[in-house]
C-alpha positions as CSV (number, residue, x, y, z in Angstrom):
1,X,-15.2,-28.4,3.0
2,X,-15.3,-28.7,-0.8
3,X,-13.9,-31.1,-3.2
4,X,-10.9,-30.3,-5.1
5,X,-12.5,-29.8,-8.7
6,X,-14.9,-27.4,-7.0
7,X,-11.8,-25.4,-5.3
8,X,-10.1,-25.8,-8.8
9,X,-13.0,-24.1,-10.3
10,X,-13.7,-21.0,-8.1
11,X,-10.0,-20.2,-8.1
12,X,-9.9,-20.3,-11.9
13,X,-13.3,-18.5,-12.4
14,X,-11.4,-15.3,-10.5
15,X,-10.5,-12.8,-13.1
16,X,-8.4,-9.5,-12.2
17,X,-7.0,-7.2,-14.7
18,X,-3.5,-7.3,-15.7
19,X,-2.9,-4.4,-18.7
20,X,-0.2,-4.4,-20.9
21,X,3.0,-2.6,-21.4
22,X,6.3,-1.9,-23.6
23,X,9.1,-3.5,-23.3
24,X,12.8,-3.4,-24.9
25,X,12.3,-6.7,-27.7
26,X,16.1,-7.9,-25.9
27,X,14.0,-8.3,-22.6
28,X,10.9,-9.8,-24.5
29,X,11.8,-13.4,-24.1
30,X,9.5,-15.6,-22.7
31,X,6.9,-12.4,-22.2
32,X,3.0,-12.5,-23.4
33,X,2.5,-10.7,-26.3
34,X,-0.1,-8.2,-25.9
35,X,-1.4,-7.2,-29.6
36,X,-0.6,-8.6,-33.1
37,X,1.6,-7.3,-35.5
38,X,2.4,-7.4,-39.2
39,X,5.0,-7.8,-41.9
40,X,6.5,-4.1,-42.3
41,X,7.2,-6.0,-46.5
42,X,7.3,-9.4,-47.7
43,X,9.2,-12.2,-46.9
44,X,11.6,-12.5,-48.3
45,X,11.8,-8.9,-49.5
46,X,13.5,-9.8,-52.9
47,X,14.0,-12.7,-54.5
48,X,16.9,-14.1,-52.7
49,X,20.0,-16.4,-53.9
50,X,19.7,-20.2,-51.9
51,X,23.3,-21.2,-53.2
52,X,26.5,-20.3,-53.9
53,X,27.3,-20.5,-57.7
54,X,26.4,-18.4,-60.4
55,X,22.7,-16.8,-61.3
56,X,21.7,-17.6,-65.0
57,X,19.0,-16.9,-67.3
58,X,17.3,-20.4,-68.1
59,X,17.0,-19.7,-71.7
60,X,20.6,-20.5,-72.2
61,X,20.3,-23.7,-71.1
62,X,17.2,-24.4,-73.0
63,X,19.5,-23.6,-76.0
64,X,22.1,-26.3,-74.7
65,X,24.9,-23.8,-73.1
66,X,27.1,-25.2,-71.1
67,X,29.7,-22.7,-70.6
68,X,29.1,-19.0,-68.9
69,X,31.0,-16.5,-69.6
70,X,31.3,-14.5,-66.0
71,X,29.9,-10.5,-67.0
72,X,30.2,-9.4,-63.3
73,X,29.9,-10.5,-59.9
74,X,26.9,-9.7,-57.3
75,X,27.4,-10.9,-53.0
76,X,24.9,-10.6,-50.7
77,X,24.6,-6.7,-49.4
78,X,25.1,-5.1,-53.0
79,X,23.0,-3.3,-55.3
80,X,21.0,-5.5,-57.7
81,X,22.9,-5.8,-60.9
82,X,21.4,-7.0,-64.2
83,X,22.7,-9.8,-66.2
84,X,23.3,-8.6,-70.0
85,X,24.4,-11.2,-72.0
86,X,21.4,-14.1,-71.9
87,X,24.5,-16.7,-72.4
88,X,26.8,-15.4,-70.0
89,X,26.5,-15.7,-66.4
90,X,26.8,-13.5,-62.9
91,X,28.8,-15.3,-60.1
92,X,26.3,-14.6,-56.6
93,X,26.5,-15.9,-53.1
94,X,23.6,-17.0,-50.3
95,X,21.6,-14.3,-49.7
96,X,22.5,-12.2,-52.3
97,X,19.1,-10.3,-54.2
98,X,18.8,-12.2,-57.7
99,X,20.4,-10.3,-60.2
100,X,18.4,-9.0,-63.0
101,X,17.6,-10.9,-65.7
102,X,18.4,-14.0,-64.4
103,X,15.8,-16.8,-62.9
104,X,18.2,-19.5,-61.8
105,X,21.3,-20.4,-60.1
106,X,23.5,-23.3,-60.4
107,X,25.7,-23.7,-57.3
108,X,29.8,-24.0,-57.5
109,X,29.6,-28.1,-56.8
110,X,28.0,-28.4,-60.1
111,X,30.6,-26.1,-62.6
112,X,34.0,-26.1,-63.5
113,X,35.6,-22.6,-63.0
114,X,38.2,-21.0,-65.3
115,X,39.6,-17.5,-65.0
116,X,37.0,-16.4,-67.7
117,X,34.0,-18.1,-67.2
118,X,32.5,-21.5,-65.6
119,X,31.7,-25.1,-67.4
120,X,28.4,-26.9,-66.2
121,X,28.5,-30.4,-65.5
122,X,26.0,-32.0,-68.1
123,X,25.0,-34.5,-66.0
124,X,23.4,-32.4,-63.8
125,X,19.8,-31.4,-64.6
126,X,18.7,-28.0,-64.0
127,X,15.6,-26.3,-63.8
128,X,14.3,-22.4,-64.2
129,X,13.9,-20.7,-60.3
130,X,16.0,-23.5,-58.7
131,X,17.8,-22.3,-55.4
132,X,15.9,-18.8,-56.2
133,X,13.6,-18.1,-52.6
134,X,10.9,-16.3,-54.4
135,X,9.7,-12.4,-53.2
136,X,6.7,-12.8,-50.4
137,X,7.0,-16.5,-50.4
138,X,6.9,-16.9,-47.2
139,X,4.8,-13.8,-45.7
140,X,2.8,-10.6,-47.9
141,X,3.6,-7.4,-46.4
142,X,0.7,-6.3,-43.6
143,X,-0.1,-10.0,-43.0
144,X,0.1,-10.7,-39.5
145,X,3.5,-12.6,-38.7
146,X,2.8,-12.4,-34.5
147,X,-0.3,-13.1,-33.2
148,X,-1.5,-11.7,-29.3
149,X,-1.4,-13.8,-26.5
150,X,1.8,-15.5,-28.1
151,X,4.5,-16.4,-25.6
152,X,7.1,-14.8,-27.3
153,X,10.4,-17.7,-28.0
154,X,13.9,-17.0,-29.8
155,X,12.3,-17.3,-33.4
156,X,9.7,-14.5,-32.5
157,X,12.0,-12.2,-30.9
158,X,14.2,-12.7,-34.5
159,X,10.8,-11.8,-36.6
160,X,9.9,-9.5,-34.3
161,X,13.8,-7.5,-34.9
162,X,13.4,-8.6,-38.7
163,X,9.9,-6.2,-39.2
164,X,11.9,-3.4,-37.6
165,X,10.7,-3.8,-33.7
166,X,12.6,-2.6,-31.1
167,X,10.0,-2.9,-28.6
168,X,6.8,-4.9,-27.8
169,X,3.5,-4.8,-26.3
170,X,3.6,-7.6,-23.9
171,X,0.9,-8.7,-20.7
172,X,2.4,-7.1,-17.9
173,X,4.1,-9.8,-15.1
174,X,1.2,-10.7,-12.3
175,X,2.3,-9.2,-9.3
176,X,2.8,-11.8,-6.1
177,X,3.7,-11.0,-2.8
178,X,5.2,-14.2,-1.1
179,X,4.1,-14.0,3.0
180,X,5.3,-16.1,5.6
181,X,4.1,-15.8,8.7
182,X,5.3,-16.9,12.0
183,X,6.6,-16.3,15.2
184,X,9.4,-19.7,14.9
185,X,10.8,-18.2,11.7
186,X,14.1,-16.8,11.1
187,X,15.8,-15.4,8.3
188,X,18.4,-18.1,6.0
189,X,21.4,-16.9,7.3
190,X,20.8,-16.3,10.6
191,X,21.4,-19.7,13.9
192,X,18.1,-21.0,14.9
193,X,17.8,-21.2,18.4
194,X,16.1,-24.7,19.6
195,X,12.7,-23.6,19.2
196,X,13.0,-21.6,15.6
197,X,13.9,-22.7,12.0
198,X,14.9,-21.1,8.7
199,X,12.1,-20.2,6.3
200,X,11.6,-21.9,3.4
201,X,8.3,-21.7,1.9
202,X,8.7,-18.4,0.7
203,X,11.6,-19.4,-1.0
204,X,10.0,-22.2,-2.6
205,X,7.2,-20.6,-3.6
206,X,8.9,-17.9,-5.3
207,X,11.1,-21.0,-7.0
208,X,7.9,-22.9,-8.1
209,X,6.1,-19.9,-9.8
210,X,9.1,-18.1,-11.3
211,X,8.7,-17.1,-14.7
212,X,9.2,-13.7,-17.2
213,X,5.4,-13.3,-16.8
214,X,5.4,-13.5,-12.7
215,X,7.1,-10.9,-10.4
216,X,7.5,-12.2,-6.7
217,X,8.1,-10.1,-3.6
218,X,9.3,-11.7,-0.2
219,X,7.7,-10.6,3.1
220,X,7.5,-11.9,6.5
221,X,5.0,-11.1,9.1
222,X,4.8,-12.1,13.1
223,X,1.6,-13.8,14.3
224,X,0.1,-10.4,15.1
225,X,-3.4,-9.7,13.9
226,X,-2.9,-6.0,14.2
227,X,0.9,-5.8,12.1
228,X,-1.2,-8.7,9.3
229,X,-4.1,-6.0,9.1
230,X,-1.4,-3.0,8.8
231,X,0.6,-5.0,5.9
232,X,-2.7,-5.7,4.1
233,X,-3.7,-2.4,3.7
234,X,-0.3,-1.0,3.1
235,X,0.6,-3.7,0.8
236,X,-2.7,-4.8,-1.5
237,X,-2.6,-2.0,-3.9
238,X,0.6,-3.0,-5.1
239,X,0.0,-6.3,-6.1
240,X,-2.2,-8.5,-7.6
241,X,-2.2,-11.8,-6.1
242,X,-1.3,-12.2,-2.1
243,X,0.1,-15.4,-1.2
244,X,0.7,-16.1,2.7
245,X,2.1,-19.3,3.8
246,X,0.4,-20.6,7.4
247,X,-1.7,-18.9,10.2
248,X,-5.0,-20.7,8.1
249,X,-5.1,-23.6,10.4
250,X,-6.9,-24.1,13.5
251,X,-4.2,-23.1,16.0
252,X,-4.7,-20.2,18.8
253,X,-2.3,-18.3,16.7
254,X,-3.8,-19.0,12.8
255,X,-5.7,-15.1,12.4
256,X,-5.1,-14.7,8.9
257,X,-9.2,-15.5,8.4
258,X,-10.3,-13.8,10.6
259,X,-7.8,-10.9,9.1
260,X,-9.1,-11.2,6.0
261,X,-12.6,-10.6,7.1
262,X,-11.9,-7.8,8.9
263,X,-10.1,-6.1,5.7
264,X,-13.2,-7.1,3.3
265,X,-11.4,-9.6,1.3
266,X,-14.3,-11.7,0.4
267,X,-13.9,-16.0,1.5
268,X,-14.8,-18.4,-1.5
269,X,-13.7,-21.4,0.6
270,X,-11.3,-22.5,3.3
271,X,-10.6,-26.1,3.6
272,X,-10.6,-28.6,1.2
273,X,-11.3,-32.4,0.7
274,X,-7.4,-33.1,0.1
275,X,-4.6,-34.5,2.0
276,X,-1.8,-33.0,2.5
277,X,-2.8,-29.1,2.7
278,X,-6.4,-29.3,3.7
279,X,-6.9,-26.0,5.5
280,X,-6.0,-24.3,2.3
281,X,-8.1,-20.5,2.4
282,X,-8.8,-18.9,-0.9
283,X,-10.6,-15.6,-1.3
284,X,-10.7,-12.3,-3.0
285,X,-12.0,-8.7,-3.3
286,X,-11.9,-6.3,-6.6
287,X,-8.5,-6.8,-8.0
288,X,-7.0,-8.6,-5.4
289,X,-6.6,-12.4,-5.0
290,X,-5.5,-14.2,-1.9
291,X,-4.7,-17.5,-1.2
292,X,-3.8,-18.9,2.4
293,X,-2.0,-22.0,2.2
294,X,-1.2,-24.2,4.7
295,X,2.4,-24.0,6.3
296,X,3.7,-27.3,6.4
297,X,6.3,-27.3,3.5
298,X,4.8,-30.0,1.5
299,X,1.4,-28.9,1.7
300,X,2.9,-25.1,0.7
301,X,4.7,-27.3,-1.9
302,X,1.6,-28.8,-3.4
303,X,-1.3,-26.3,-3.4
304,X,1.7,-23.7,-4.6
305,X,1.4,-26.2,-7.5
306,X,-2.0,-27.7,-7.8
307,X,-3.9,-24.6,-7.2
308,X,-1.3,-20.9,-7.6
309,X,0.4,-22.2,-10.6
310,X,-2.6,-23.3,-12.4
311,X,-4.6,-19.8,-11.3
312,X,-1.6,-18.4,-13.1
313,X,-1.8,-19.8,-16.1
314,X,-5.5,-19.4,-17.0
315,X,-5.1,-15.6,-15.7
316,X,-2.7,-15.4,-18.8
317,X,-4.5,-17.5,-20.8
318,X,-1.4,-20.0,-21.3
319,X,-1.8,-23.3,-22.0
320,X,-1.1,-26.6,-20.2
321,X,-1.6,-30.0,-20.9
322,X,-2.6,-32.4,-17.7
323,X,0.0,-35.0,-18.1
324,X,-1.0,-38.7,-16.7
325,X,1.2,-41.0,-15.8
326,X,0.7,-44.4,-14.4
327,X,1.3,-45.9,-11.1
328,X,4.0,-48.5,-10.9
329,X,3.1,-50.2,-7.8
330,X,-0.1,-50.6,-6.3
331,X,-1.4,-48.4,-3.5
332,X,-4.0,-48.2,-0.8
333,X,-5.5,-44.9,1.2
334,X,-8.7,-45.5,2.7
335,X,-9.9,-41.6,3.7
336,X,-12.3,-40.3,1.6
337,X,-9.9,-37.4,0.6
338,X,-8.0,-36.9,-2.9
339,X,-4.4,-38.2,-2.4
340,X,-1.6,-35.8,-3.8
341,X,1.3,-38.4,-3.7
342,X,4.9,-37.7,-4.3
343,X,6.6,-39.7,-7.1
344,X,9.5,-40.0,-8.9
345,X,9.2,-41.0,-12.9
346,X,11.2,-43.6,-14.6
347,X,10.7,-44.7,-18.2
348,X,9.7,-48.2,-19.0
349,X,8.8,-49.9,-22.3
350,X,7.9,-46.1,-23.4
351,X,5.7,-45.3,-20.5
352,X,6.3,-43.0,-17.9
353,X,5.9,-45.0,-14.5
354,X,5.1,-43.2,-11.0
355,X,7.2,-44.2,-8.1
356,X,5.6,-43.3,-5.0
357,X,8.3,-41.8,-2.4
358,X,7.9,-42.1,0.9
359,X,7.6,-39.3,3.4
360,X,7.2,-38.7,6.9
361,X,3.8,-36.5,7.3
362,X,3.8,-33.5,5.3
363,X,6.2,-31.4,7.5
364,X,9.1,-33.9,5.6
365,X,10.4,-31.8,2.9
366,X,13.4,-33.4,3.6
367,X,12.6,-36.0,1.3
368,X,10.6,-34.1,-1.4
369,X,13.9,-33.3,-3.2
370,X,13.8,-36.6,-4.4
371,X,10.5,-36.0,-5.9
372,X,10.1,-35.2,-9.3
373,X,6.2,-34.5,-8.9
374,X,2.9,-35.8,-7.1
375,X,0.1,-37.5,-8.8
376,X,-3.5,-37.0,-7.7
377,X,-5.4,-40.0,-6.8
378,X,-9.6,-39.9,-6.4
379,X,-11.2,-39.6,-3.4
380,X,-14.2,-42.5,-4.4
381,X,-11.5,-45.0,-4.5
382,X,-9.4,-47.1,-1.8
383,X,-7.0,-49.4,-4.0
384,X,-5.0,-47.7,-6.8
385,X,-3.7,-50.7,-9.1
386,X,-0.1,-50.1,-11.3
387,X,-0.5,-49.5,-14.1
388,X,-3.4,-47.3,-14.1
389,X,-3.2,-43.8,-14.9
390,X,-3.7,-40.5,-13.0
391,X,-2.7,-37.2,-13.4
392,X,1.0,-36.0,-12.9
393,X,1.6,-32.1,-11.4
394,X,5.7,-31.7,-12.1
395,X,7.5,-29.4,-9.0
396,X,10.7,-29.3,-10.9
């Protein structure tokens, strides 16, 4: 058996390739973004009106006007016109280019209007380019505005439609197949008889990884070594992570490992220093990763979490912060194992507190609902005190 930072670190050290692809920029939410790309022109591309009002040239305030004559009128979506009369004015609206000849605007809260022209309120001081967004203020055309390995969020997919893309390069999804094996299973819908029940861990696998960057295929297989070996080699092609849920165990019926040898997919480790899910199986071959997690539904739960979830993320290179949280009441577990204990949070005094919920062995998923995560407590210690910290895997 190995400890679980050296399981953590031969899962993560697996690289396969996952290529790239376009896709329509209304289906790009939440995807990878595969290259960079630039400003198509600066930002904004004119100088642009901040204010309803009128657009002046600040010499005639310098000069002490205070009443504009209007000359014309320019709205956002028209032509740029050009203010002739230094002393008069041209009445604009937000987003309207800045009329020519002008290099300020003083907004309608601060003038009197008449049918010829508008009065400025002299108490209100006034300076040249207020409310004017200047050309390229913001980005110079060709500077990069989205950068690859980006996941793509609302504001990107508007700057994305604002430099004239309709599509994007994006990391394709990972590829999982979901396999549950297991002569006791039946399908949702269908009446157990005594000795059957429903599956769920496929289910809930497919729930705990689900994401735009993860596509997840559902499979069920009998305990039959020779219909495993057929699916593998029909199967392993099109995907790029295998994830089967029991048969790693010690039972009379458990022949995924011995499966796996038989199809060449390489063992890194099988077992781990952990309670619940200790017979968790992990191996690989070129471009195909495999984990074989233990069927119990919270040990699927947890390595689905600890282990699949975070492979995931550093195959994509996203980012994750290990959250801590600390215990709220002390604890004791005297095996030498790391402890992954189910807990609900509450906020207290500003801190996030760990509740530990109490289940019944780790075939009691009736009870993980009420779980919002599990923290992970050392194997070199017996007595966890509250209030000390340890980290905090979410399953919501």
């Amino acid at each position: 058996m190995i400890s679980v930072q050296e399981a953590t670190d031969i899962i993560n050290s697996q690289q396969i390739p996952v290529g790239s692809e376009c896709i329509p920029l209304i289906a790009a939410h939440g995807r990878i973004l595969a290259k960079s790309y630039a400003a198509d022109r600066p930002f904004p591309p004119f100088d642009r009106v901040t204010m309803d009002g009128i657009a002046i040239h600040s010499s005639a305030l310098v000069k002490g006007t205070t009443h504009f004559r209007l000359e014309s009128k320019q709205f956002a979506g028209e032509a740029q016109k050009t203010l002739i009369d230094t002393d008069a004015c041209i009445e604009t609206a937000t987003g309207a280019m800045l009329p020519g000849n002008c290099d300020t605007i003083i907004p309608y809260e601060h003038l009197v209007a008449y049918e010829e022209g508008f009065d400025l309120n002299p108490s209100f001081m006034i300076r040249p380019q207020q409310n004017v967004h200047a050309k390229g203020s913001d980005l110079s055309q060709g500077e990069v505005v989205l950068n690859a390995g980006s996941i793509l969020n609302a504001a990107n997919i508007a700057l994305a439609a604002s430099i004239g893309l309709g599509e994007l390069e994006v990391t394709k999804a990972v590829r999982i197949a979901i396999v549950s094996t297991g002569d006791e299973l039946v399908p949702v819908e269908q009446t157990p008889l005594p000795y059957q029940i429903r599956r769920t861990n496929a289910l809930a696998i497919s729930a705990l990884l689900s994401s735009p960057n993860v596509k997840c295929a559902d499979f069920h297989l009998a305990d039959d070594p020779l219909a495993i070996e057929q699916w593998i080699r029909k199967e392993e092609e099109n995907f790029d992570v295998l994830i089967f849920s029991g048969g790693v165990s010690m039972g009379k019926k458990d022949f995924l490992p011995s499966c796996f040898a038989k199809l060449n997919i390489t063992e890194h480790f099988h077992k781990i220093t952990q309670r619940p899910g200790k017979p968790l199986w992990f191996g690989s071959k070129p471009n195909l990763v495999v984990f074989g997690l233990p069927g119990n539904p919270v040990s699927t739960h947890f390595c689905t979490v600890r282990y699949v979830q975070q492979f995931i993320y550093t195959l994509l290179n996203i980012p994750t912060l290990l959250m801590k949280v600390e215990l709220a009441s002390p604890f004791s577990f005297k095996p030498s194992l790391t402890l992954f204990k189910p807990v609900t949070l509450v906020s207290s005094d500003g801190r996030l507190q760990a509740h530990p919920v109490a289940l019944n062995g780790s075939g009691d998923f009736s009870q993980l609902g009420t779980a919002d995560g599990f923290i992970e407590l050392p194997s070199d210690q017996i007595d966890f005190e509250a209030g000390s910290p340890y980290p905090y895997y979410s399953l919501v």
